[in-house]
Short mmCIF file of the C-alpha atoms (twelve columns), coordinates in Angstrom:
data_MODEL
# 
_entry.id   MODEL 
# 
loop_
_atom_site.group_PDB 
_atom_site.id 
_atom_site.type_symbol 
_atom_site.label_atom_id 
_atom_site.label_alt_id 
_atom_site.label_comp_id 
_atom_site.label_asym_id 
_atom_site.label_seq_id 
_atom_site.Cartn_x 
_atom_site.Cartn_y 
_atom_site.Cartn_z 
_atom_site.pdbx_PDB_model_num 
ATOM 1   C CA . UNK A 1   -42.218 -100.836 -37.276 1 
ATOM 2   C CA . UNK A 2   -40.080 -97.809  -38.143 1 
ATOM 3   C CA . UNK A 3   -37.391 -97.313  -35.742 1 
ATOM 4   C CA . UNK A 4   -39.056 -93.391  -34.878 1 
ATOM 5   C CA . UNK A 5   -42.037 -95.516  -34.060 1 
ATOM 6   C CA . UNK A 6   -40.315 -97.613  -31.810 1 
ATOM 7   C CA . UNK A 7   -39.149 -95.412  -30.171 1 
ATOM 8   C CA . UNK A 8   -42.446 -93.679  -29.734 1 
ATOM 9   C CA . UNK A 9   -43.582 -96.980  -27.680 1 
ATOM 10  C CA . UNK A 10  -40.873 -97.339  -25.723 1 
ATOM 11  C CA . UNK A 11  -41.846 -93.431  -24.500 1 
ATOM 12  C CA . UNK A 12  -45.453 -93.973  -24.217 1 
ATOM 13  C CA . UNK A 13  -44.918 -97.639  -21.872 1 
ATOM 14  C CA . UNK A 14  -42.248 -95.749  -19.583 1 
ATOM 15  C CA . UNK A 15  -44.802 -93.063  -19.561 1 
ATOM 16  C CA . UNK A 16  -47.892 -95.228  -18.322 1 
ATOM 17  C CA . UNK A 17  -45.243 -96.935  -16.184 1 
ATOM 18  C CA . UNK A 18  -44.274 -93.503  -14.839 1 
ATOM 19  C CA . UNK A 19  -40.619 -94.386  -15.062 1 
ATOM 20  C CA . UNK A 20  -39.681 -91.084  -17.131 1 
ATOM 21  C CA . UNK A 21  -37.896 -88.398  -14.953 1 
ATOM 22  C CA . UNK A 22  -39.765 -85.413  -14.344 1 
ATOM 23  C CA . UNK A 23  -38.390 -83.254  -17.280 1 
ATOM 24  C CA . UNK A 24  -39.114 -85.946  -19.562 1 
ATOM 25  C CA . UNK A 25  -42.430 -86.498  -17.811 1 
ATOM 26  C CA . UNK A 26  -43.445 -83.106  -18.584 1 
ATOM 27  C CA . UNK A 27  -42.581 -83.021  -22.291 1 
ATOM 28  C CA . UNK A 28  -44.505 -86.383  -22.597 1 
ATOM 29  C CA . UNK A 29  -47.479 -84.864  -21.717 1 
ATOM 30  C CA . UNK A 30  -46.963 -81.368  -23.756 1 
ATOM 31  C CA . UNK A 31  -47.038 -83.463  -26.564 1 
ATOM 32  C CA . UNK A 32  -50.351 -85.501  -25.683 1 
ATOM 33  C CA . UNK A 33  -52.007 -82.393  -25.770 1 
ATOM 34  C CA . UNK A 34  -51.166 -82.283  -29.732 1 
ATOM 35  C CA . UNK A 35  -50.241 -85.560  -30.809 1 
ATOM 36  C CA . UNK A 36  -52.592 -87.652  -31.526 1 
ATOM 37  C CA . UNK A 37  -50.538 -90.653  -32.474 1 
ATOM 38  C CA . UNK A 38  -48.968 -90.706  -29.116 1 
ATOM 39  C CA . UNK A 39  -51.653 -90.502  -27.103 1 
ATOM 40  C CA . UNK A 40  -53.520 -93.728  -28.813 1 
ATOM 41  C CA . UNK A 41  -49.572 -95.358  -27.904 1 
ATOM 42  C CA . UNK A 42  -50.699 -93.943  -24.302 1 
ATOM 43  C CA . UNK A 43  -54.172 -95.853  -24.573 1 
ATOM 44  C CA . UNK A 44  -52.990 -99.326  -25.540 1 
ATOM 45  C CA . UNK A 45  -50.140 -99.146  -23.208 1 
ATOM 46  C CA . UNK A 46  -52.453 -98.318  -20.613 1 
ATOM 47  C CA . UNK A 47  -55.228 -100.660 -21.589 1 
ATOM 48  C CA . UNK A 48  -52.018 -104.144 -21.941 1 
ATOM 49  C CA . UNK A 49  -50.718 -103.136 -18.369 1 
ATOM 50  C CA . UNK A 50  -53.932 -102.811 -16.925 1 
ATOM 51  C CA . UNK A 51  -54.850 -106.460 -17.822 1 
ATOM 52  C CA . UNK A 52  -51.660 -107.757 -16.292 1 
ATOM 53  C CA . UNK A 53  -53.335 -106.812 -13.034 1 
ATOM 54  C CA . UNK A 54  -56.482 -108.225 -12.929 1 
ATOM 55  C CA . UNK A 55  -55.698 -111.159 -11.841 1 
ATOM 56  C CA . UNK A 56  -53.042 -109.923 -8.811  1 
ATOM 57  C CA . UNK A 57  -55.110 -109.590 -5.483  1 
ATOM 58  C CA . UNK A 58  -53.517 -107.258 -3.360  1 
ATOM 59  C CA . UNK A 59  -51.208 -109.169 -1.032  1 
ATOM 60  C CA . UNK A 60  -49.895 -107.449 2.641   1 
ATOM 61  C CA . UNK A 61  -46.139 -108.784 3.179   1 
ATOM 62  C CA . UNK A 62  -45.802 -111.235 5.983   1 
ATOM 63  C CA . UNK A 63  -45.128 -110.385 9.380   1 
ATOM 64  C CA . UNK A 64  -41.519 -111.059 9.989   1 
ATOM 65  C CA . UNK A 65  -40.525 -111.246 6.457   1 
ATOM 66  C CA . UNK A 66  -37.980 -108.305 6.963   1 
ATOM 67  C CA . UNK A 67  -36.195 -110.673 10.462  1 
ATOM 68  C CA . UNK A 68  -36.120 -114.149 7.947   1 
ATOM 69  C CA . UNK A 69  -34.137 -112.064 4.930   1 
ATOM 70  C CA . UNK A 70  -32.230 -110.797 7.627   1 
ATOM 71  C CA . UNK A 71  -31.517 -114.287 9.283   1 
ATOM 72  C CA . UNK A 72  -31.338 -116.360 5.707   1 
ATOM 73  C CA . UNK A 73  -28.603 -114.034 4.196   1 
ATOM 74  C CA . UNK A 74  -26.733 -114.203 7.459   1 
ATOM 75  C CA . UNK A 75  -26.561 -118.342 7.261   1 
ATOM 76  C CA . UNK A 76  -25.525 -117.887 3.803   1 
ATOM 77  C CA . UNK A 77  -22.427 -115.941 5.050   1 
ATOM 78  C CA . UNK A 78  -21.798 -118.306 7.897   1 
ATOM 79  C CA . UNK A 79  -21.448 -122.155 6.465   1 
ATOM 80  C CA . UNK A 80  -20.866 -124.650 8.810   1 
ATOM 81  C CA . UNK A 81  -17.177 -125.763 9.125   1 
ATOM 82  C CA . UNK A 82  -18.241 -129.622 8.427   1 
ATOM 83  C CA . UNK A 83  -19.979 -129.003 5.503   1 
ATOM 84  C CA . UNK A 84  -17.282 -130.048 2.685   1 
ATOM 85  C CA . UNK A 85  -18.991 -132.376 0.580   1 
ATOM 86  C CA . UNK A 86  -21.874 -131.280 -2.108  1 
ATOM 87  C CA . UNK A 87  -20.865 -127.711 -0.822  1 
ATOM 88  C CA . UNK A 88  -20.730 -126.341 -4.885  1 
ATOM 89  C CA . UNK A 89  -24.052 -128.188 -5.543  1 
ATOM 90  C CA . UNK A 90  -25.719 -126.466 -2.245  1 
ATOM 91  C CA . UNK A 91  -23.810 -123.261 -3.571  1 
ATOM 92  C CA . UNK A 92  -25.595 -123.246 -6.992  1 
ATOM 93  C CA . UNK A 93  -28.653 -124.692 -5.614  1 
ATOM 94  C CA . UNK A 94  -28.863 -121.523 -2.947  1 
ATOM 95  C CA . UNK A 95  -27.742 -119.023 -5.823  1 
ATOM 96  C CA . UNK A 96  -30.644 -119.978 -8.094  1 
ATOM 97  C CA . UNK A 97  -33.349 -119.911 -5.208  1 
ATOM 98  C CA . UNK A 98  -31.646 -116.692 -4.009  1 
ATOM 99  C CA . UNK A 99  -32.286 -115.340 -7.859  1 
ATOM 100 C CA . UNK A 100 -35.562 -116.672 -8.270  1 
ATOM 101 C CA . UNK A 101 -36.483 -115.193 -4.403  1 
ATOM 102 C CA . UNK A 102 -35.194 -111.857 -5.223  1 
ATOM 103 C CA . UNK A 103 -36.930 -111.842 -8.907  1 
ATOM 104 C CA . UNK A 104 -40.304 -112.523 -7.496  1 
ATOM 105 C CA . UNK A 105 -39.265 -109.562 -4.564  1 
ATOM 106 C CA . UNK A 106 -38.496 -107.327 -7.377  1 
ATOM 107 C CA . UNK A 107 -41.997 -107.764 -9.150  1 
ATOM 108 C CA . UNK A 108 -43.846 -107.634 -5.844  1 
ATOM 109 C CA . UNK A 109 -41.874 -104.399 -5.039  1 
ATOM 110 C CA . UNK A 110 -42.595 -102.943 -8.600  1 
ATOM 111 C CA . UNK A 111 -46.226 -103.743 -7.786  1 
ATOM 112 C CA . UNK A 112 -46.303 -102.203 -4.538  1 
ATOM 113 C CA . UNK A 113 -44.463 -98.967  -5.271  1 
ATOM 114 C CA . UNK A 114 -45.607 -98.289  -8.622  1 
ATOM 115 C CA . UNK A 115 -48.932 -96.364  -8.979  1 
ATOM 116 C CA . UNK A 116 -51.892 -98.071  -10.311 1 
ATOM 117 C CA . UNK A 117 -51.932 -97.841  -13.921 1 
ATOM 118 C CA . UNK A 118 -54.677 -94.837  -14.802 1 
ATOM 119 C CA . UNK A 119 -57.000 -94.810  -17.826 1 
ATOM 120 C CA . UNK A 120 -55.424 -92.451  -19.991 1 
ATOM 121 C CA . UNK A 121 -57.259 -88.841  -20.299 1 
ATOM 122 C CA . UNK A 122 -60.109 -88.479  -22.680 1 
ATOM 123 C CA . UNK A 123 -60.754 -85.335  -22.942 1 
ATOM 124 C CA . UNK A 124 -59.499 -82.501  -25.389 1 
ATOM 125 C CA . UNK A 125 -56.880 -80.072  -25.102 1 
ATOM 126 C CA . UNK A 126 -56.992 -76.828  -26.127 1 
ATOM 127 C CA . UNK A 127 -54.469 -74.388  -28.124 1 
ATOM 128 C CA . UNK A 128 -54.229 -70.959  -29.449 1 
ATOM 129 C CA . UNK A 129 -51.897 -69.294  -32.232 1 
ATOM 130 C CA . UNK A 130 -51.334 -65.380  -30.966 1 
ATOM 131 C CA . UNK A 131 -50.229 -63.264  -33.672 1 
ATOM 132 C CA . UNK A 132 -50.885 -59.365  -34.706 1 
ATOM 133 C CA . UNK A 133 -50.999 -57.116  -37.680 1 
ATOM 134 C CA . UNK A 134 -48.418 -54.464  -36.998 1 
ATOM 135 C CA . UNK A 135 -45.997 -56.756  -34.780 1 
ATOM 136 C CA . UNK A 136 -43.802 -59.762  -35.579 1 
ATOM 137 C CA . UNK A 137 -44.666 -61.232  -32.179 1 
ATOM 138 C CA . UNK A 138 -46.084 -64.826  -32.838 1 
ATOM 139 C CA . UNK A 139 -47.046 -67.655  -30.161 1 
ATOM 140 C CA . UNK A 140 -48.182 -70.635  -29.645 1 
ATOM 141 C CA . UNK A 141 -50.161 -71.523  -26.605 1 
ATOM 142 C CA . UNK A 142 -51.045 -74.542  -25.258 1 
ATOM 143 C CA . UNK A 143 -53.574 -75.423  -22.496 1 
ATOM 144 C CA . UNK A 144 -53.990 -78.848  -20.426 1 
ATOM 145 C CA . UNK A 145 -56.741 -79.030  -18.450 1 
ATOM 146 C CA . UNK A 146 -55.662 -81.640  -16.340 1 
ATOM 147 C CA . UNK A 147 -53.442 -79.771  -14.459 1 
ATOM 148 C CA . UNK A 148 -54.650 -76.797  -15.504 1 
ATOM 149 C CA . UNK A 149 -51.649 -75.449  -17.169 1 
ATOM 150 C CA . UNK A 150 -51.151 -73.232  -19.911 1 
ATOM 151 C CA . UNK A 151 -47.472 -73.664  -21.758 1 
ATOM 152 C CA . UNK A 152 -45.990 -70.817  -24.136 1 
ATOM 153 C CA . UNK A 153 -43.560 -70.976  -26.366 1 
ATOM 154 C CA . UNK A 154 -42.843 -67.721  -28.161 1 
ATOM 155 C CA . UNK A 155 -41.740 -68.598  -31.538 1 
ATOM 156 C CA . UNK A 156 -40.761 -64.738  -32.506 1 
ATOM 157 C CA . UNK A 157 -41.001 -61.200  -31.652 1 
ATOM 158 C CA . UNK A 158 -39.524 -59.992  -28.271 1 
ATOM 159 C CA . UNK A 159 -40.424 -57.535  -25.715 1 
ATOM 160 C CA . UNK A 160 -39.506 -53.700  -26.541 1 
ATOM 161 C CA . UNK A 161 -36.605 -52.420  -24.707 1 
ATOM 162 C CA . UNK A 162 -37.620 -51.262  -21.019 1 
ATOM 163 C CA . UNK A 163 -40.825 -53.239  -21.540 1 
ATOM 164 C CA . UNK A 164 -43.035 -56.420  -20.781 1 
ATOM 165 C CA . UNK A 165 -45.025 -58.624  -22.807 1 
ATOM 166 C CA . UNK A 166 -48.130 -59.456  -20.408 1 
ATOM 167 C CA . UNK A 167 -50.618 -62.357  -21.198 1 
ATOM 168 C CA . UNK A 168 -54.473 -61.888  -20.648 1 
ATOM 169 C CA . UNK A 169 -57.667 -64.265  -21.296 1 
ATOM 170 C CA . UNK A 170 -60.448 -62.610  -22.519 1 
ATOM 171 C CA . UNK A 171 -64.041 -64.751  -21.872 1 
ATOM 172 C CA . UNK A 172 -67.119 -63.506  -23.473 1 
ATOM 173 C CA . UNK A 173 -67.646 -59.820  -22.624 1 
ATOM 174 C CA . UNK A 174 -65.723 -59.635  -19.498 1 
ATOM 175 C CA . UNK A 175 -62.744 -57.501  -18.806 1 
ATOM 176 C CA . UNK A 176 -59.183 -59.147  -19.923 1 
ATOM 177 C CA . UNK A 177 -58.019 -61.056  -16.816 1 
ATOM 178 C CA . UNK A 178 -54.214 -60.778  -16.662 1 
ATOM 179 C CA . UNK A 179 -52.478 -64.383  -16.555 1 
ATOM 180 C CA . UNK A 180 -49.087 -63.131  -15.810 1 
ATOM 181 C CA . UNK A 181 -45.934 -61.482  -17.437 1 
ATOM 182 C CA . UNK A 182 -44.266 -63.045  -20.112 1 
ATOM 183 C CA . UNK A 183 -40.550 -64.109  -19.265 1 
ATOM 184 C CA . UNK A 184 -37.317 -63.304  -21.294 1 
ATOM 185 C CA . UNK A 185 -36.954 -67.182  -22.189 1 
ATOM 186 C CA . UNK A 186 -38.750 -67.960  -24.873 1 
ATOM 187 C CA . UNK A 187 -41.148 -70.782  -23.089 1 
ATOM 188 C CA . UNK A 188 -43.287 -70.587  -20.333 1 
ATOM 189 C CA . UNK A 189 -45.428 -72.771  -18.010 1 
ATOM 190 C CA . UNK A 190 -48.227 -71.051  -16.403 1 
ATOM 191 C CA . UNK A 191 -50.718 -71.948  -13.619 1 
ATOM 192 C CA . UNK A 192 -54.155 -71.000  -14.405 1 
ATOM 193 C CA . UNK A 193 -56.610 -70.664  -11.405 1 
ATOM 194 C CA . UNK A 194 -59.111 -73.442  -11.750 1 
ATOM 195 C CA . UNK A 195 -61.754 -70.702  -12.315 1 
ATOM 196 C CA . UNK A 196 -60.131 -69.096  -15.424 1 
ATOM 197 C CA . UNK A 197 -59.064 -72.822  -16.381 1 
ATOM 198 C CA . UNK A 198 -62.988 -73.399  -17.256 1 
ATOM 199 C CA . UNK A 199 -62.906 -70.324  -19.047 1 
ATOM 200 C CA . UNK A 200 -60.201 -70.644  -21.527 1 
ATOM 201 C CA . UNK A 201 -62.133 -72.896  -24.114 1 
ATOM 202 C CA . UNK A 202 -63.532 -70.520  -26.419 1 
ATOM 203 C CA . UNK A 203 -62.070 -67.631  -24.708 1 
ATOM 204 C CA . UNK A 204 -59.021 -64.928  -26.553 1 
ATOM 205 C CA . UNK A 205 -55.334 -64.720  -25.389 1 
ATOM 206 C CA . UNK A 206 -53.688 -61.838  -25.948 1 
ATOM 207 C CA . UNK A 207 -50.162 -60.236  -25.350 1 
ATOM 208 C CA . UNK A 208 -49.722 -56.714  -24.463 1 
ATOM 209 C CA . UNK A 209 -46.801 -53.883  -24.452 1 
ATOM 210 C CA . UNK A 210 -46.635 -53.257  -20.568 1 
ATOM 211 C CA . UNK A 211 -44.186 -51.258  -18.323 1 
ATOM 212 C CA . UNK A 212 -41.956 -53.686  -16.091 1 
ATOM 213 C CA . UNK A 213 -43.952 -55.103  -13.432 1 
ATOM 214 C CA . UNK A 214 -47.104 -54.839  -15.529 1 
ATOM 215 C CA . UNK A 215 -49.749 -53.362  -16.047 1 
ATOM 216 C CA . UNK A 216 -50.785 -51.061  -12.836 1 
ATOM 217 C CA . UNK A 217 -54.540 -50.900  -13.232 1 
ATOM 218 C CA . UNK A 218 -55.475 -54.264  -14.130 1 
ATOM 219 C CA . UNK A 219 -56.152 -54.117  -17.676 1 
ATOM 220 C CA . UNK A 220 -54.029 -53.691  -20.478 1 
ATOM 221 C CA . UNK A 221 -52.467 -50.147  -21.146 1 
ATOM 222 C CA . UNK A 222 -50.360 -50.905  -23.565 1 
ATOM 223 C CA . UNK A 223 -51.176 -51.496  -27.320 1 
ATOM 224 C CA . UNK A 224 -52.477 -55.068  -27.970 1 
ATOM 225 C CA . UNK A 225 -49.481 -57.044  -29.642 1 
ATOM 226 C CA . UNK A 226 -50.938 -60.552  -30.706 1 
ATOM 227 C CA . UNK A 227 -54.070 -62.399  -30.177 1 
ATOM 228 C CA . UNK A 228 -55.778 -65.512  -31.016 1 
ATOM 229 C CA . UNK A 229 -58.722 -67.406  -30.403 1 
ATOM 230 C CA . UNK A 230 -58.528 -71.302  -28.300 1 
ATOM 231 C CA . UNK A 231 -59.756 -73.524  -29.437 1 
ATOM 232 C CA . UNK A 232 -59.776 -77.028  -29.092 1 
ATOM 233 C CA . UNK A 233 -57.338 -79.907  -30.685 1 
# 
């Protein structure tokens, strides 16, 4: 296994495992919704951990179990005065129970706190290259439907100088609906309304030239600066 593919599984178990911070988290999942490659390393990692639990019952911890830690740590840090001989054998002897007692506490904590392993998601994504004739604005767009989130990432072109770049969805013959103004930075997440959400497959982004704030009526007023069809990946 190349060391890039390595590397690749190591991502997708501490993804499935949810162990990646939430920045990392994030980009995991921007890139399911293109890479194919690592999202069948998502599948099998979900599909190996799920089997490790189908054996596990669920088990509640036992009443008292917090007091008797409490009380056996406690004795370890108060031998008795007579207790000289066989003292290093009882010593090792409690050290590798104490190991083996807080190994076993370790999995049954990772099992508790950890969520239960999810079937990884099925459906498709969905993604959209904006571009235009007479501008040098070019962006890529991509949607998730599971969270209903649209990132962009504008890859060139900028806003004119006392002006906006606003993003609309266009869906069948309807009116644009505006999604939002474009920020300076270069990427952007945004939240689409559930209703639009359904509405994006198959549907037109586009970018207009806006005043700041946006547009005031609604729809664009601005020239059109890029567009592009979704469509799904």
């Amino acid at each position: 296994m190349a060391e890039n593919d390595e590397e690749d599984a190591g991502l997708a178990a501490e993804y499935v495992l949810h162990l990646l911070p939430e920045d990392e988290r994030r980009a995991a999942e921007d890139r399911l919704a293109v890479d194919g490659g690592f999202r069948a390393l998502v599948a099998d990692w979900t599909e190996h951990l799920a089997q490790l639990a189908d054996d596990v019952a669920p088990v509640a911890p036992p009443a008292g179990l917090r007091a008797r830690l409490a009380e056996a740590v406690s004795a370890q840090a108060r031998p008795s005065r007579g207790a000289t001989q066989g003292r290093g054998i009882m010593r090792w002897f409690g050290g590798a129970v104490g190991m083996a007692f807080g190994a076993l506490a370790a999995v049954v904590i990772l099992i508790a706190v950890l969520p239960p392993v999810q079937p990884p998601y099925s459906g498709p994504f969905y993604a959209a290259e904006l571009a235009g004739e007479q501008s040098d604005l070019l962006v890529q767009a991509r949607f998730d439907p599971r969270d209903d989130t649209l990132l962009v990432e504008r890859q060139s072109g900028a806003a004119a100088a006392g002006r906006v770049l606003q993003l609309w969805l266009i869906a069948g013959d309807a009116d644009p609906v505006s999604l939002g103004v474009l920020p300076e930075d270069t990427t952007a997440r945004i939240a689409v309304p559930a209703p639009l959400g359904q509405q994006i497959a198959g549907g037109i982004l586009a970018i207009s030239d806006e005043p700041p704030g946006g547009s005031p009526t609604g729809l664009p007023t601005g020239d059109v600066l890029a567009a592009g069809e979704v469509g799904e990946v």
